[in-house]
Each structure stands twice: as C-alpha cells, then as structure tokens.
N, C-alpha and C positions, 0 to 999 in steps of 0.2 A: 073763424073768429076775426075781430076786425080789429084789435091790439096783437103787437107781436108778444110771442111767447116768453123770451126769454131777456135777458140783456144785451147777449150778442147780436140778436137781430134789434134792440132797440140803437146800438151802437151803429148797425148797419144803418139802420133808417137814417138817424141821424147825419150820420157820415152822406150819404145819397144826399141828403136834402143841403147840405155846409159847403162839402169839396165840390161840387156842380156851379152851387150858387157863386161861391166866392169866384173861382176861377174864371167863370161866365162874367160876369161884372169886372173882374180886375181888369180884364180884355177889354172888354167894352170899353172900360174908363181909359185903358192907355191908348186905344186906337185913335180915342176924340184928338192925341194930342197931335201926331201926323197928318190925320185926313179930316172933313169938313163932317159934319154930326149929320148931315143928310145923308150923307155916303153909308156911314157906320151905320145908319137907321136901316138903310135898304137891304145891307148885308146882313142885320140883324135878322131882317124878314124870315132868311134861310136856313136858321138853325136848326129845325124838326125835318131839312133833310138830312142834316148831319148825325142828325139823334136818326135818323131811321137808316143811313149807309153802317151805325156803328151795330145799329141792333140784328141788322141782318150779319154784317159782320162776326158779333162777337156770339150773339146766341141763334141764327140760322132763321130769324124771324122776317118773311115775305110780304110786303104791307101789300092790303087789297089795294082794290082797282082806285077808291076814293082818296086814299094818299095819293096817286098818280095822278086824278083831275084837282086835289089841292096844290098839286105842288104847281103843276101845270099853268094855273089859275094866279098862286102867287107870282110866280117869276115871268109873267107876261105882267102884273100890276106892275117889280119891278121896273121892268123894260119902259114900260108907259112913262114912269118917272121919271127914267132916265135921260128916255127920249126929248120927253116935255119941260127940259130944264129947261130956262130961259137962255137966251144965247149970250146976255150979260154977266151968269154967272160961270160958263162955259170959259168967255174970253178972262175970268180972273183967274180961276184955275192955272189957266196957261200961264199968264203971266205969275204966280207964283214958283213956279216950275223951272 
C-alpha cells in the first residue's frame, strides 16, 4: 500500500520528513554566517555521502558500485571548483583571516 497504515507511522513520516528538513537548513543558514556561500554550496554537494556512511552505519546498508562512481564524480566537480577559484578571491579569504 502506498499510504501508511496507522498514525504512528504517519507521525513517523512526518517526523523524517520536519526533523531532517529543519536541522539541514538551520545548518546551512548558520554556516552562510562564518564561511563564504561558495564554500557552504560545495560542502553542501556532499551530503548523500553522509546520508549513505549513516545508513550503512545504522541499518548495515552497502550502496552499489554507482554510489561510488557518484560520489567519485562529485568530489572531483568539487575539487575543480576549488581549484578554479580565481586567485582574487583566494588572496581576500586570507586577508580576512
């Protein structure tokens, strides 16, 4: 069936879909106010490795081979970003620092 059963599991749903959300965005919003929104964007990149170190973690779940050339795939786009900053915004960085 493609509705949950009961209340508890609507309560569950609910709850997955509010405590992720909100916590995920609180984060997000407080990082903009230390680091530069490029930075956070890029770290943002990586969070479906965190969701998949927690699922192996917590429920023993092995992601195929394709999660390993995703992941692969993003954190070298990463890299390239990082690499390819300009060296004007490089030298402000520092000097804020």
């Amino acid at each position: 069936p493609l509705l949950p059963a009961d209340g508890r599991e609507w309560l569950l749903l609910l709850a997955l879909g509010a405590v992720p959300t909100v916590l995920g965005h609180s984060i997000v919003n407080y990082s903009m106010q230390p680091m530069r929104g490029q930075v956070v964007s890029v770290f943002n990149l990586t969070q479906f490795i965190y969701a998949a170190l927690m699922a192996y973690l917590i429920f023993a779940e092995i992601p195929e081979l394709n999660f390993y050339l995703a992941a692969v795939l993003v954190l070298l786009g990463a890299v390239v970003v990082i690499w390819d900053a300009p060296q004007v915004a490089r030298e402000e960085d520092h000097a804020e620092a």
